[in-house]
C-alpha positions as CSV (number, residue, x, y, z in Angstrom):
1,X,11.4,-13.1,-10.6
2,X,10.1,-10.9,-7.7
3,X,6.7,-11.8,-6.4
4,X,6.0,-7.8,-6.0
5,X,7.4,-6.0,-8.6
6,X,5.1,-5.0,-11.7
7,X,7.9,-5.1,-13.9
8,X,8.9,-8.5,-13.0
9,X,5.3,-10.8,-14.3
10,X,6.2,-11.9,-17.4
11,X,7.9,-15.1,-17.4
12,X,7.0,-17.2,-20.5
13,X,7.6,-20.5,-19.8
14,X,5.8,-22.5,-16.8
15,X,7.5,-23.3,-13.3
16,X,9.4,-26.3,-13.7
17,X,10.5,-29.1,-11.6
18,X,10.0,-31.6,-9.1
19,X,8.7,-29.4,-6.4
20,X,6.1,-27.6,-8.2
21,X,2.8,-27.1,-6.2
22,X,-0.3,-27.8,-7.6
23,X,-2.2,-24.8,-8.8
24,X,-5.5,-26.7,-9.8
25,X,-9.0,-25.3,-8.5
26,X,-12.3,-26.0,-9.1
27,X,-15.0,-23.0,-9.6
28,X,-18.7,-24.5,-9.9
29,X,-17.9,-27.5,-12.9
30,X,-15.2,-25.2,-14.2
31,X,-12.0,-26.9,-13.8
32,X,-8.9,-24.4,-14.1
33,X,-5.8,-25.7,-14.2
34,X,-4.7,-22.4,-12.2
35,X,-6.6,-20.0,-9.6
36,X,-5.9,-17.0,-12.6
37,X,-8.4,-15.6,-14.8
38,X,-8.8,-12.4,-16.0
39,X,-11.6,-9.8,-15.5
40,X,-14.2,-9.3,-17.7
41,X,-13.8,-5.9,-20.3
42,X,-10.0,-5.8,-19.7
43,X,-8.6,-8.4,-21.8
44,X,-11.3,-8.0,-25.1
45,X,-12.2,-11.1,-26.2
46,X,-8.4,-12.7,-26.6
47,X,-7.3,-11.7,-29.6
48,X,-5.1,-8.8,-29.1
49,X,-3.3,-10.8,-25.9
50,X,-2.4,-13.8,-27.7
51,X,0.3,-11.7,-29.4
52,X,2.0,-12.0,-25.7
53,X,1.2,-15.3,-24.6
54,X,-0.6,-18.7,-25.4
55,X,-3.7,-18.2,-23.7
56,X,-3.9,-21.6,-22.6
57,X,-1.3,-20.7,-19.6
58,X,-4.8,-19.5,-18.0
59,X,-6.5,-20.3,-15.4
60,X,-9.8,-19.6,-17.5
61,X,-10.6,-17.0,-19.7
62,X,-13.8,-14.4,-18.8
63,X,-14.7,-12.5,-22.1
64,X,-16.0,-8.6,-22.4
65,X,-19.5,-8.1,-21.2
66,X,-22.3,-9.6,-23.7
67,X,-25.7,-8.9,-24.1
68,X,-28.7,-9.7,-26.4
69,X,-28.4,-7.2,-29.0
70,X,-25.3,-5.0,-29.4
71,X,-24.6,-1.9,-27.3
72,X,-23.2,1.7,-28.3
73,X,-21.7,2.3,-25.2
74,X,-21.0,5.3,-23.4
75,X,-20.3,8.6,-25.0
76,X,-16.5,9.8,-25.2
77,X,-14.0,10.6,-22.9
78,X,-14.6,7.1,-21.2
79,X,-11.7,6.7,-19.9
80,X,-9.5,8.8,-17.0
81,X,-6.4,7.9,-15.2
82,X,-6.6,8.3,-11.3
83,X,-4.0,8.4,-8.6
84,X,-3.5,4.7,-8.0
85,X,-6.3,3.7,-10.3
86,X,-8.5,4.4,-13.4
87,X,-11.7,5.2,-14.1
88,X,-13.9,4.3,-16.7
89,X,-17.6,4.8,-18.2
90,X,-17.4,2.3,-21.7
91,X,-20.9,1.4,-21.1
92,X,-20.6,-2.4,-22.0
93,X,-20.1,-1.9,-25.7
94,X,-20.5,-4.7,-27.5
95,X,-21.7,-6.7,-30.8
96,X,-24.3,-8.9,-29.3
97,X,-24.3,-12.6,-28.1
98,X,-25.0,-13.5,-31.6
99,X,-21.9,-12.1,-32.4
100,X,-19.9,-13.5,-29.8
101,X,-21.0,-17.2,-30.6
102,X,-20.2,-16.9,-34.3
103,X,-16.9,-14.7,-34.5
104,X,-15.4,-14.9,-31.1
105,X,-15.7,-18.2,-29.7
106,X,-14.8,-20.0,-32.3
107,X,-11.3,-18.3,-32.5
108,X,-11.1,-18.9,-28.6
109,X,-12.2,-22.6,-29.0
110,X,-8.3,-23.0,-30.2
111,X,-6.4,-22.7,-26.6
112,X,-6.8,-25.5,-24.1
113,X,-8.8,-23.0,-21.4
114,X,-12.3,-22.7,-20.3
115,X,-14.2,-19.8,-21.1
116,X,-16.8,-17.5,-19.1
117,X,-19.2,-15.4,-21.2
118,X,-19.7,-12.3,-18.7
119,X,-23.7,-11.4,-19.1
120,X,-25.5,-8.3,-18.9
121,X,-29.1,-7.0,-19.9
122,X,-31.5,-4.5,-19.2
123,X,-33.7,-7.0,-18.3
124,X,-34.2,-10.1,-16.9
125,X,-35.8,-11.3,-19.7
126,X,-32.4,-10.3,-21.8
127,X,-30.7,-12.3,-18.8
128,X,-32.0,-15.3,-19.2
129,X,-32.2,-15.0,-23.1
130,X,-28.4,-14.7,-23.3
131,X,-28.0,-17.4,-20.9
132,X,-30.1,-19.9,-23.1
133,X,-28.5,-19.2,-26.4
134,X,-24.9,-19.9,-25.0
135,X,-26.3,-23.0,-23.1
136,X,-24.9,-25.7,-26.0
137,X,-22.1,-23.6,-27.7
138,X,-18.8,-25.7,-27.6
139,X,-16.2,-23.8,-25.3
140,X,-18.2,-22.2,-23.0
141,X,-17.8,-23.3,-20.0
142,X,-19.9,-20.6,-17.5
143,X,-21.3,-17.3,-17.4
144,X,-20.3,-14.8,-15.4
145,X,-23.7,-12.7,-14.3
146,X,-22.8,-8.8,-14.4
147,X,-25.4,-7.4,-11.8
148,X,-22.8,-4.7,-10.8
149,X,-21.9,-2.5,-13.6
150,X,-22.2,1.3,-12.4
151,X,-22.1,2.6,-16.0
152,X,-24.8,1.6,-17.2
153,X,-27.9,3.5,-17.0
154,X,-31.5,0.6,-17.0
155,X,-30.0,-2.8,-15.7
156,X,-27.0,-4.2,-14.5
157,X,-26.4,-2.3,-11.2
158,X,-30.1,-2.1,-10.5
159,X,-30.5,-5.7,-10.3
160,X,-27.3,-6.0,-8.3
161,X,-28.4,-3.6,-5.2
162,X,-30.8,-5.5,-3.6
163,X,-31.4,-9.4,-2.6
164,X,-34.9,-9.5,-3.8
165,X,-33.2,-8.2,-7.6
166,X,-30.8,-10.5,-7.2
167,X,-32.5,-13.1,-6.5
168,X,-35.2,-13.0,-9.4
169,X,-32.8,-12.5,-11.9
170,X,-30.0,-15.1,-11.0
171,X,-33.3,-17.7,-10.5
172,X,-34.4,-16.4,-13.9
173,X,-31.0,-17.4,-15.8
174,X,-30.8,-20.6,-13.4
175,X,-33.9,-21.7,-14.8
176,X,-32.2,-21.1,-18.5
177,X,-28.6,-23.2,-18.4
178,X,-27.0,-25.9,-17.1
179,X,-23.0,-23.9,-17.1
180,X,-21.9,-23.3,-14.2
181,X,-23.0,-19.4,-12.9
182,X,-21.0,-16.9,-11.4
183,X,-22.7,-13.7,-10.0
184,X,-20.8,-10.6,-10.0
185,X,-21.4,-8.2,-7.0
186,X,-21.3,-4.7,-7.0
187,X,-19.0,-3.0,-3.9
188,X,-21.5,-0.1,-4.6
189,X,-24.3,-1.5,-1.8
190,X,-24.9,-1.7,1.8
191,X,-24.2,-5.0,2.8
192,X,-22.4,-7.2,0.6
193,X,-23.0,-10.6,2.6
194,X,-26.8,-10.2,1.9
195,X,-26.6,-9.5,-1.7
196,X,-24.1,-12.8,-1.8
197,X,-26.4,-14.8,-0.2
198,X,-29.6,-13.9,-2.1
199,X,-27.5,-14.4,-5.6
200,X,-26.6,-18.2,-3.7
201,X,-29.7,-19.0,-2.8
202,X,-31.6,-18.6,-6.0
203,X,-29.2,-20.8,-7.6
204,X,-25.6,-19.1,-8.2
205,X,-22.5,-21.4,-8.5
206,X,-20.0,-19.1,-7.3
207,X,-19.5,-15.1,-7.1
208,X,-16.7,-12.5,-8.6
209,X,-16.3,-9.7,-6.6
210,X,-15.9,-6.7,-6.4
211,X,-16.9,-5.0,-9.4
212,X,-15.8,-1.2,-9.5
213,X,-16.4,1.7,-7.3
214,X,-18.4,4.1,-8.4
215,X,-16.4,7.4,-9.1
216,X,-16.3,10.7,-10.6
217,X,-13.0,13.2,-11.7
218,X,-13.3,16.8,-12.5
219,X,-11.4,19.5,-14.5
220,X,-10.7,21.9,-12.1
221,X,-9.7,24.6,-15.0
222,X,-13.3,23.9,-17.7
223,X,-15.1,22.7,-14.5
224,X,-16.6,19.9,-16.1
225,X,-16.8,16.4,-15.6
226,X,-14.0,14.5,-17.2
227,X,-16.3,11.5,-17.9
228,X,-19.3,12.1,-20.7
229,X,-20.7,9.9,-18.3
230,X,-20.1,12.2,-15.3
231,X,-19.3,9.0,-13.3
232,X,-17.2,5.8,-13.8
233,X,-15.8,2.6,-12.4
234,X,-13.0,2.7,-10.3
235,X,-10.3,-0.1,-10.4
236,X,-7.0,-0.7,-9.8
237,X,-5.1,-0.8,-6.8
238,X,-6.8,1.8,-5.0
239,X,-9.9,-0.6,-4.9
240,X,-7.6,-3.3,-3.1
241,X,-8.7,-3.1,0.5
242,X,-12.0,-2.6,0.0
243,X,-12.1,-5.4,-2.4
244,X,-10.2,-7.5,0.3
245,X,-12.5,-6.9,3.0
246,X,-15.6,-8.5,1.1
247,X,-14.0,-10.9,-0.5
248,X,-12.9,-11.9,3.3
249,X,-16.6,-11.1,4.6
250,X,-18.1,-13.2,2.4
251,X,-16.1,-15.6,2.8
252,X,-17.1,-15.6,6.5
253,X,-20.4,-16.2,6.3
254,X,-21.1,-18.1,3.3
255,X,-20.0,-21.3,1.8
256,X,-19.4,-20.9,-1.8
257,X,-16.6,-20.5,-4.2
258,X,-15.2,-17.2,-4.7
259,X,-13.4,-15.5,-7.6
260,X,-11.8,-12.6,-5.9
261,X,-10.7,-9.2,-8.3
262,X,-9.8,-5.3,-7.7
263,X,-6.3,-4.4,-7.9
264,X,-4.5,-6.9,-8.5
265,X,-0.8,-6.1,-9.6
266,X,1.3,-8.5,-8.5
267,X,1.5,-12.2,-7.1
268,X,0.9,-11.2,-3.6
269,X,-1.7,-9.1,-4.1
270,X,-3.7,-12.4,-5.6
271,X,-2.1,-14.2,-2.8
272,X,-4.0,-11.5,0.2
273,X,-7.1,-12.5,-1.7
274,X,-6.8,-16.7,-2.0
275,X,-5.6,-15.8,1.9
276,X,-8.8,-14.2,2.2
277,X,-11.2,-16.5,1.4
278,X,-11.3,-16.4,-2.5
279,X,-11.0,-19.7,-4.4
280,X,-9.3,-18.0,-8.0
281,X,-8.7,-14.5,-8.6
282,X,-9.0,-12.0,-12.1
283,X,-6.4,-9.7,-13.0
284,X,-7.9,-7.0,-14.6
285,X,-6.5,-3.3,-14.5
286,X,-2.5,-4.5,-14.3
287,X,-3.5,-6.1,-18.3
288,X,-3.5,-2.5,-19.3
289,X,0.0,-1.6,-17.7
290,X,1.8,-4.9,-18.3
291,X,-0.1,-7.4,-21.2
292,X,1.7,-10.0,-19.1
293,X,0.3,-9.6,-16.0
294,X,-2.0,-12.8,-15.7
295,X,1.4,-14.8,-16.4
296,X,3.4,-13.2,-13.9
297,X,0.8,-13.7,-10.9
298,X,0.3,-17.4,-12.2
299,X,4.1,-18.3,-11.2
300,X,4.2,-16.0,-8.7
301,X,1.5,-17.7,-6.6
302,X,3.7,-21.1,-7.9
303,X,7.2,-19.4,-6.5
304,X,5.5,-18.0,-2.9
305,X,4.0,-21.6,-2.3
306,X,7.4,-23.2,-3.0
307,X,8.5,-20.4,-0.6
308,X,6.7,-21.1,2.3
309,X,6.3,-24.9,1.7
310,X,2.6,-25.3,0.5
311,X,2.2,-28.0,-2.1
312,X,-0.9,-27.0,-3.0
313,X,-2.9,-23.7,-3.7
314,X,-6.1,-25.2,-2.3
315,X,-4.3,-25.7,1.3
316,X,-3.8,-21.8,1.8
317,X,-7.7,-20.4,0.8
318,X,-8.9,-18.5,3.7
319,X,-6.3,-19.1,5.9
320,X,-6.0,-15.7,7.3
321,X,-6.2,-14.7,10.9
């Protein structure tokens, strides 16, 4: 197996043998038996992937964006390929926590991996409400705040652009559960290390970031908008650097587990990030071009620490200079 290639991640069995390092990490009380989970609203809720894998070769598993009551979503097209990326307006669809805790869970509840309920709201109030109904449900092992979606119109990204929003609603949901909590931070601000600290300071376990970059595409020949939306998410490995650099400036100045994500294809593109300052990563985007993505960066990061000698993942976060 390469540790570049995108056509080389899917090797089904584990890494074998003697020499194998050890992959475990710790995020908040989430123990994962690998630094690989996958980002929220690109692997669905588990079902359609478990016709590749057993979905217990995870790290953890973060389900699609949840809120109170169920969402429509976004108006179609929602979706447009980009050089080097995609972009995407869905809008959070989904059925409602409710939902979630009686259909979904309990089907996820059957592979030996933890699982992180992303949360959003259009209120703090719907924040904290989700937060407290998935506090005692039998799987769930934290919640991943979503303070940084750009595609949504009241909430989300409004609470995620400044440190006084942040703080009030990550204290609010603090307030609500005892799970370990995860803030997600948008790339879409001014200064990243002040929105990570406000989200720490009132109470957040760990951050994921980055979220998307806000984008647009246009039909040159109609000129229209592609989107319905007239703007989207950008991921994929165009995101990469920028993701990168605040994953690495966070890391810098604050003293907190990170979950690092955008544009991850490949082994070595998690390892820049665990390099960087990032205690796990998400593959997100690369599910859509290769279901076995996750898989192939898991022994990846195995085969480069064999590689260069490293017996243990833990021994190579933030080691860059």
């Amino acid at each position: 197996m390469g540790l570049n290639g995108r056509n080389n991640l899917a090797r089904s069995e584990p890494v074998s043998g003697s020499s194998t390092p050890r992959l475990a990490v710790r995020i908040g009380r989430i123990e994962m038996k690998n630094p690989v989970t996958v980002a929220s609203g690109t692997f669905g809720f588990g079902q359609e992937m478990a016709e590749f894998y057993d979905l217990s070769r995870l790290g953890a598993i973060t389900v699609k964006g949840t809120s109170l009551f169920p969402w429509r979503g976004n108006e179609y097209p929602r979706t447009v390929e980009t050089p080097s990326g995609l972009l995407n307006a869905i809008g959070l669809q989904n059925d409602g926590v409710d939902s979630l805790i009686k259909d979904k869970i309990p089907y996820l509840r059957q592979f030996d991996v933890p699982i992180i309920v992303n949360v959003v709201g259009h209120s703090v109030e719907e924040y904290a409400e989700v937060a407290d109904r998935l506090n005692d449900v039998e799987g769930v092992h934290g919640l991943e705040l979503n303070i940084s979606c750009p595609n949504v119109r009241e909430g989300c990204l409004a609470f995620g652009s400044t440190p006084q929003a942040t703080a009030e609603v990550v204290s609010a949901v603090r307030k609500r559960t005892k799970l370990t909590l995860i803030t997600k931070l948008s790339p879409n601000v001014g200064n990243i290390v002040e929105i990570a600290r406000a989200a720490v300071e009132a109470g957040s376990d760990a951050l994921s970031l980055i979220n998307t970059l806000l984008g647009t595409a246009i039909d040159p020949w109609s000129r229209t908008f592609i989107l319905a939306n007239k703007t989207g998410g950008l991921s994929g490995p165009a995101i990469k650097p920028v993701a990168l650099r605040m994953v690495w400036e966070v890391a810098q100045n604050l003293d907190v587990p990170i979950i690092g994500m955008g544009g991850i294809m490949s082994a070595l593109d998690a390892v820049e990030f665990l390099l960087a300052g990032a205690r796990a990563v998400a593959v997100g985007t690369a599910n859509f071009v290769n279901p076995m993505a996750a898989i192939g960066v898991i022994d990846g990061i195995a085969e480069y620490l064999e590689t260069i000698g490293v017996s243990d993942v833990n021994d190579i976060v933030g080691t860059v200079s």
